[in-house]
Every structure is written in C-alpha cells, then in structure tokens.
VMD Tcl script that draws the C-alpha trace (Angstrom):
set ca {
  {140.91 224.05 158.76}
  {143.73 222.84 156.30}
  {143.16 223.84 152.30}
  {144.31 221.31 150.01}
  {146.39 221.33 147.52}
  {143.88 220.77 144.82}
  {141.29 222.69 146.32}
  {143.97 225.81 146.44}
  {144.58 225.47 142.79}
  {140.69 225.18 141.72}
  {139.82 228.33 143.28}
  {143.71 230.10 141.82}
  {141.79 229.08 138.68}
  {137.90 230.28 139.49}
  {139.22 233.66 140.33}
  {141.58 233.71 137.52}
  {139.21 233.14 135.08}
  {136.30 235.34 136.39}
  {138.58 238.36 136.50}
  {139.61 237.90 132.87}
  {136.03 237.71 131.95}
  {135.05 240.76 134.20}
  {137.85 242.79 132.40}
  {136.37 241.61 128.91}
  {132.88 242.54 130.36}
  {134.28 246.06 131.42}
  {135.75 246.77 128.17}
  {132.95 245.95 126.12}
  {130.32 248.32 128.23}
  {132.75 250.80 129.14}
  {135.31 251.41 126.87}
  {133.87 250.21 123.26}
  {130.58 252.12 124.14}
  {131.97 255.01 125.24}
  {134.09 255.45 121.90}
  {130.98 253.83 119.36}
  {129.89 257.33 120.12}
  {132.30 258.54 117.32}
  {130.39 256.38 114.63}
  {128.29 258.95 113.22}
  {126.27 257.09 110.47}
  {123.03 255.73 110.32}
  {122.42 251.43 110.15}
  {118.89 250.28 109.72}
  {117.46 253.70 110.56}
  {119.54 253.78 113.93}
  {122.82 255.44 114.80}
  {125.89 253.07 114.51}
  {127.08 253.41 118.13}
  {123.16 252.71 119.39}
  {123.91 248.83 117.53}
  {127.22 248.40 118.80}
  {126.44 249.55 122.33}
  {123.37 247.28 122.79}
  {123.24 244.59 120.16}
  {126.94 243.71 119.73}
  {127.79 243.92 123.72}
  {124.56 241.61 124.21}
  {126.35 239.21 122.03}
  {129.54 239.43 123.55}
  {127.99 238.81 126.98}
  {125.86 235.05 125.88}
  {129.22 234.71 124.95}
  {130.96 235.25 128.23}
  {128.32 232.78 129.58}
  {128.23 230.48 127.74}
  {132.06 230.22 127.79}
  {132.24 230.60 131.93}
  {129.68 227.23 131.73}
  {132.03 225.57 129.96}
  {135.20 225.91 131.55}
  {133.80 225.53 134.78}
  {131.99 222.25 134.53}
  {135.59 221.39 133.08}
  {137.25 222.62 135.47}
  {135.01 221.16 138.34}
  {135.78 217.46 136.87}
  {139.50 217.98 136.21}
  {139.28 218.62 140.44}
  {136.52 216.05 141.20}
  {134.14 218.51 142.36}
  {131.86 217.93 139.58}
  {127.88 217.38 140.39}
  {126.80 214.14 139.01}
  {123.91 213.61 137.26}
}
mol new
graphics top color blue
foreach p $ca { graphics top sphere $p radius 0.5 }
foreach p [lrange $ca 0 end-1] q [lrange $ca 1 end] { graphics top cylinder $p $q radius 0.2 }
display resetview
C-alpha cells in the first residue's frame, strides 16, 4: 500500500505534537514534583509542594487537553480528514 504525501506529513505532525506534549506531561509529574518537595511552608493549612504536585499539575494537564483538541481538529481539516458534522 502506497502512503501519500499528505497523509505522511499529517501523521510527521500527530507524532510531533504528542511527543512534545508527553515531554511537558513528564516534566510536570516528574520533575516539578519531585523538586516542590523543597517548598517547606505551609498554604491553606497544606504543605506547598502537596498544591503544586496535585492542584497545579491538574491544571497543566486540562490544559494539555484541551490544547491537543484543538490542534488536532485543525490539523485534521488543514489535511481533509476532518469528521463532518
């Protein structure tokens, strides 16, 4: 079976995209929560690090989303693989 062109270039972008957004996912779990640890004072009766590790990364996540929605129903009309409604 022959690729296309266009076809080749939609999924160079997919995979692009979703590995940018996996790094961003890995750095917020990973990396920011595993040095939050060093914010040692309290916020709203709760350690620092405990908000930053679960209510900022939940944040940061709707946001990753919400943004993959986006630029893939954009994406899927720039290539005319866009469902129609």
């Amino acid at each position: 079976m022959q690729v296309s062109e266009n076809h080749q270039r939609y999924w160079q972008k997919n995979l692009r995209i979703t590995a940018i957004l996996l790094a961003i996912w890995f750095f917020v779990t990973y990396v920011i929560g595993f040095f939050a640890r060093d914010l040692d004072f309290t916020f709203f009766g709760w350690p620092f690090s405990f908000w930053v590790a679960s209510q900022g990364s939940l944040v940061v996540y709707v946001a990753i989303i919400w943004y993959y929605a986006r630029y893939m129903n954009k994406l899927d009309q720039e290539h005319g693989v866009a469902e129609e409604e």
